[in-house]
C-alpha positions in Angstrom: -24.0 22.6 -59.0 -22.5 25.4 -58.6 -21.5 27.2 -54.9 -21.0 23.4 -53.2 -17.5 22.8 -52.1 -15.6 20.9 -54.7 -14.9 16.8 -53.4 -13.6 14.3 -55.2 -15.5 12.9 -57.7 -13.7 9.2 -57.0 -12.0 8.3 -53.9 -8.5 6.7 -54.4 -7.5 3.9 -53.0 -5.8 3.6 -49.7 -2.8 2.0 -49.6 -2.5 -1.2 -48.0 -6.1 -1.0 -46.7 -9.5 -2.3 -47.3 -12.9 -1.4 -46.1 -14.8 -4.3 -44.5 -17.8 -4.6 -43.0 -17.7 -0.5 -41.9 -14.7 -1.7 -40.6 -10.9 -0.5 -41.7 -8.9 -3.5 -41.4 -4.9 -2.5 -42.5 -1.8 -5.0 -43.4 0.6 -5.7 -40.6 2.6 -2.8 -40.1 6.1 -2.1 -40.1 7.1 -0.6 -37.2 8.4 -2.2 -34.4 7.0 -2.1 -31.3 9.1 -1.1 -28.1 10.1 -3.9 -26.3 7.8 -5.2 -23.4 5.0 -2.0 -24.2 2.8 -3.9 -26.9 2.7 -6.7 -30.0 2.8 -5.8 -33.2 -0.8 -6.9 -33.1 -1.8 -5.0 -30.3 -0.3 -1.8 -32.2 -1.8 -2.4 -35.6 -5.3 -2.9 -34.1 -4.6 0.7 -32.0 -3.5 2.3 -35.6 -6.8 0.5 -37.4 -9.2 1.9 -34.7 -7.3 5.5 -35.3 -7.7 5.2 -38.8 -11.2 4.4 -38.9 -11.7 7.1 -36.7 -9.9 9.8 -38.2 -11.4 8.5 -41.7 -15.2 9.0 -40.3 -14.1 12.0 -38.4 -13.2 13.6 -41.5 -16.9 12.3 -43.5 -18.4 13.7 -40.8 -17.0 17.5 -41.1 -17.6 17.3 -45.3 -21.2 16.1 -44.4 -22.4 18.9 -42.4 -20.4 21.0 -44.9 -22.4 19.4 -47.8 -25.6 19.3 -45.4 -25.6 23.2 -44.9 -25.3 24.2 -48.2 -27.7 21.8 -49.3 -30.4 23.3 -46.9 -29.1 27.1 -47.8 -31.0 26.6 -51.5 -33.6 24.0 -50.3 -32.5 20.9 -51.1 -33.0 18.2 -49.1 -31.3 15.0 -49.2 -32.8 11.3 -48.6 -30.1 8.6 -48.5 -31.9 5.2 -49.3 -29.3 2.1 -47.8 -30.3 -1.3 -48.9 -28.3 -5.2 -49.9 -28.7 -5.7 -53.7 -32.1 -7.2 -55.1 -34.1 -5.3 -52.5 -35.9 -3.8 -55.0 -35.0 -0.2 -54.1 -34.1 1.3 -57.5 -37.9 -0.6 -58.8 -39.6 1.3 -56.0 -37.2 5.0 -57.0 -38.3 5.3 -60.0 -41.8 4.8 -59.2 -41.0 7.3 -56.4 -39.8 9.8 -58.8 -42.1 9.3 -61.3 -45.0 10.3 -58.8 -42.6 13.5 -57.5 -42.6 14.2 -61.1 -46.5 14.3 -61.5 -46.6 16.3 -58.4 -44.6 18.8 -59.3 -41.7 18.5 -57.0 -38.2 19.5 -58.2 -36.8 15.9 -57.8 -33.5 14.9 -58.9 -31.5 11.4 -58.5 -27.8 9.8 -58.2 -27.6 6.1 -58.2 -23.9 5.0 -57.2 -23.1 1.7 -58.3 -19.2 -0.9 -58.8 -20.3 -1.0 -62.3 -22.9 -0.5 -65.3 -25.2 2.4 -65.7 -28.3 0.4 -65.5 -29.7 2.2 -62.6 -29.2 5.7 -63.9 -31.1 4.6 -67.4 -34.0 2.8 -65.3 -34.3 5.8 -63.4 -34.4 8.3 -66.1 -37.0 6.7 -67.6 -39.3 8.9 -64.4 -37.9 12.4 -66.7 -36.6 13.5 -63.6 -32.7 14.4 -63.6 -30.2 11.4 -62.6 -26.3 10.8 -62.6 -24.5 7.8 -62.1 -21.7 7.4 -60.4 -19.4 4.5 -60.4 -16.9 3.7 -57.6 -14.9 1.7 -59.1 -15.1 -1.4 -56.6 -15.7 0.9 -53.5 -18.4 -0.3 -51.5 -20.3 2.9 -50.5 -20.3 7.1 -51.1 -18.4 9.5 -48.8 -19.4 12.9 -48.2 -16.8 14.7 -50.2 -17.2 12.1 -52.9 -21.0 13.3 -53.3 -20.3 16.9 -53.2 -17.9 16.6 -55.9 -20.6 14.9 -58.0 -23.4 17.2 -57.4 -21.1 20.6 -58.3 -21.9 22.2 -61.4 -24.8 19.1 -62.3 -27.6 19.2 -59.7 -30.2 21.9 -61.1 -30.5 24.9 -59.0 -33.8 24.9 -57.9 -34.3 20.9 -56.4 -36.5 20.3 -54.1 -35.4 16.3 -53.1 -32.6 14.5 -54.0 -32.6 10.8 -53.5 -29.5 9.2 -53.4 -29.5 5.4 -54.2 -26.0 4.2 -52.1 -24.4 1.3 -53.2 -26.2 -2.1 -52.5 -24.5 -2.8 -49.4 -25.8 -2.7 -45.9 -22.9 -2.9 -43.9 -20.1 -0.1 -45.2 -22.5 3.0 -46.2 -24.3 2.9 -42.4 -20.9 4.8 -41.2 -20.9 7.2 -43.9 -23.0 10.2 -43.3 -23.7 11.7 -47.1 -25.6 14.9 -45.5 -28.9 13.6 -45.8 -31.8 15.1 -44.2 -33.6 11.3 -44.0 -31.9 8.3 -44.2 -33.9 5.1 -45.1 -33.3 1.7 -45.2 -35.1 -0.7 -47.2 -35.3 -4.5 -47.3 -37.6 -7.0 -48.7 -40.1 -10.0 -47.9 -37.7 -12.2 -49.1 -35.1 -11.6 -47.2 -36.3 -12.7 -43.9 -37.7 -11.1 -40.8 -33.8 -11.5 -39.3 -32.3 -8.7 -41.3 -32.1 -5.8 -38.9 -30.5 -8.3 -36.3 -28.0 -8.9 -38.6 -27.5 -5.5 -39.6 -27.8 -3.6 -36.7 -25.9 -0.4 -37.4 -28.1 -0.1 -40.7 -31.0 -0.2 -39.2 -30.1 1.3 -36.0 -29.7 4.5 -37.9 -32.4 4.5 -39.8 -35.0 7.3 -39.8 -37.5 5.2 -41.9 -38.0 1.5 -42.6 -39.6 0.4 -46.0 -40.4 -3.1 -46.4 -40.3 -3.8 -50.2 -41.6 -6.1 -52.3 -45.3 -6.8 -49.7 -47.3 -9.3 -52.6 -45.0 -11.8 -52.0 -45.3 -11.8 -48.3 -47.5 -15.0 -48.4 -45.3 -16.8 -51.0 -42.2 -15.9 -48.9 -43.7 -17.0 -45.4 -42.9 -13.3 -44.3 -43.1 -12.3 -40.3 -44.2 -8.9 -40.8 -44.7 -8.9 -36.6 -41.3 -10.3 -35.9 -39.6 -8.1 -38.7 -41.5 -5.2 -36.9 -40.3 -6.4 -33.5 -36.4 -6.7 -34.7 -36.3 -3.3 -35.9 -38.2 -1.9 -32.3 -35.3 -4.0 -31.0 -32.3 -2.3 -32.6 -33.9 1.2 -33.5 -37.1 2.0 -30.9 -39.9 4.1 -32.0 -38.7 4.2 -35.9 -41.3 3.8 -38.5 -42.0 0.7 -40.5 -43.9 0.9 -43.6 -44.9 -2.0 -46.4 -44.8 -1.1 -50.0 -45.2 -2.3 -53.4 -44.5 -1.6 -57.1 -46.8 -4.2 -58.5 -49.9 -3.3 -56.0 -49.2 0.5 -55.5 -49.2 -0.4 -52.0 -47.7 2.6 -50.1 -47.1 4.4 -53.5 -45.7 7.9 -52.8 -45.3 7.3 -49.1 -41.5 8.0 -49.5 -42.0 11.2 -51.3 -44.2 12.6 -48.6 -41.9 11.7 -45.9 -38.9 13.5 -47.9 -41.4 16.7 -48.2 -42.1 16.3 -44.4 -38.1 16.6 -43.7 -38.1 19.3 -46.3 -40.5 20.9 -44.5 -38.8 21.0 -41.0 -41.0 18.4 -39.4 -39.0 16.2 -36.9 -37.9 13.0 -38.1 -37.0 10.1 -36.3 -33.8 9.8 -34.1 -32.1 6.6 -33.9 -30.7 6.1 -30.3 -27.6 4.8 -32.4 -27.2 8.0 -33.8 -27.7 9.8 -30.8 -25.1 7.8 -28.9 -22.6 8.5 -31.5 -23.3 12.2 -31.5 
């Protein structure tokens, strides 16, 4: 796509670093630290928290970069965050598929470790999709995105969902630019799962509950799963859906349109703290 600033199109590893848990987590370092100031321990941890710091710092600027020129020509972004098995690439291309039918200029980038599976599911809708593979990096960046969409994404989308990787704990710190950011879980993975994941869900503009005809076979809480999120995330919206009933079919696309169109979306008190 032309007139987007040009990121990378695959992020390079950091030496002697590994991302866990949203967390940057470095090997003991080799400096020494003066005598009778601070451990070794104590000074690693200081140089970890200014790492992760400076790292999200830096995602932050290339998002709004990214997020500006996006909304310049009209496109607006929906990050969906899920754990893998959620169903969230079954309930995309059914998504897209209905964009499609609509007549909304819909395209899609599924980011995965490995395999194109997603990208060929999803393509199977006839709306545009790229995969991108991060070679064992746990979620997108910002500038890792933009590099992607320049000179493929088709000038006149409308929506652009963008299927993170399966992970809910390393893509909540990553701001891609999006205009909504939804996370989705499913019946079967227990009415405990924004308690667990907090910062996932606590950022959230939209909650989809996946997967709602096996709600009986899965002994699924829908009040408690609904009073977990209020817990973490107050006031955010929690909506059941279905591929195999049509339950809530196209209830994603017309929240997308709604951001598209300038009507306010949710803000997560997480968010706003962090602003």
């Amino acid at each position: 796509m032309r007139g987007l600033p040009r990121g990378r199109h695959r992020t390079a590893l950091r030496p002697r670093t590994a991302d866990l848990g949203g967390a940057l987590v470095r090997a003991p370092h080799r400096t020494r630290p003066h005598s009778g100031t601070a451990t070794r321990g104590e000074l690693t941890m200081c140089r970890t928290v200014d790492l992760r710091q400076a790292v999200l710092a830096k995602n932050t600027r290339a998002a709004d970069v990214l997020r500006t020129e996006l909304t310049a020509r009209g496109t607006t972004v929906v990050n969906l965050l899920s754990s893998p098995g959620s169903g969230k690439t079954a309930l995309l291309e059914r998504e897209l598929l209905l964009a499609r039918e609509r007549g909304v200029a819909t395209a899609a980038l599924t980011a995965d470790l490995a395999t194109e599976n997603d990208a060929t599911r999803l393509a199977r809708s006839g709306v545009p999709v790229k995969q991108v593979l991060t070679d064992g990096l746990c979620h997108l960046e910002a500038d890792m995105l933009a590099g992607h969409l320049h000179d493929w994404l088709p000038g006149a989308t409308r929506l652009l969902f963008v299927e993170n990787v399966g992970n809910l704990v390393c893509p909540a710190a990553y701001d891609l630019g999006e205009s909504l950011r939804v996370v989705l879980a499913s019946v079967t993975e227990g009415e405990d799962k924004p308690l667990k994941y907090p910062t996932a869900f606590g950022t959230a503009q939209l909650v989809v509950v996946t997967k709602s005809d096996l709600a009986g076979p899965a002994a699924f809480d829908e009040a408690a799963f609904r009073a977990h999120v209020e817990r973490v995330n107050p006031g955010v919206e929690v909506v059941l859906t279905s591929v195999r009933t049509g339950e809530g079919a196209g209830l994603l696309v017309d929240r997308a349109l709604a951001a598209a169109d300038g009507e306010t979306v949710h803000a997560p008190v997480m968010a706003r703290a962090r602003a």
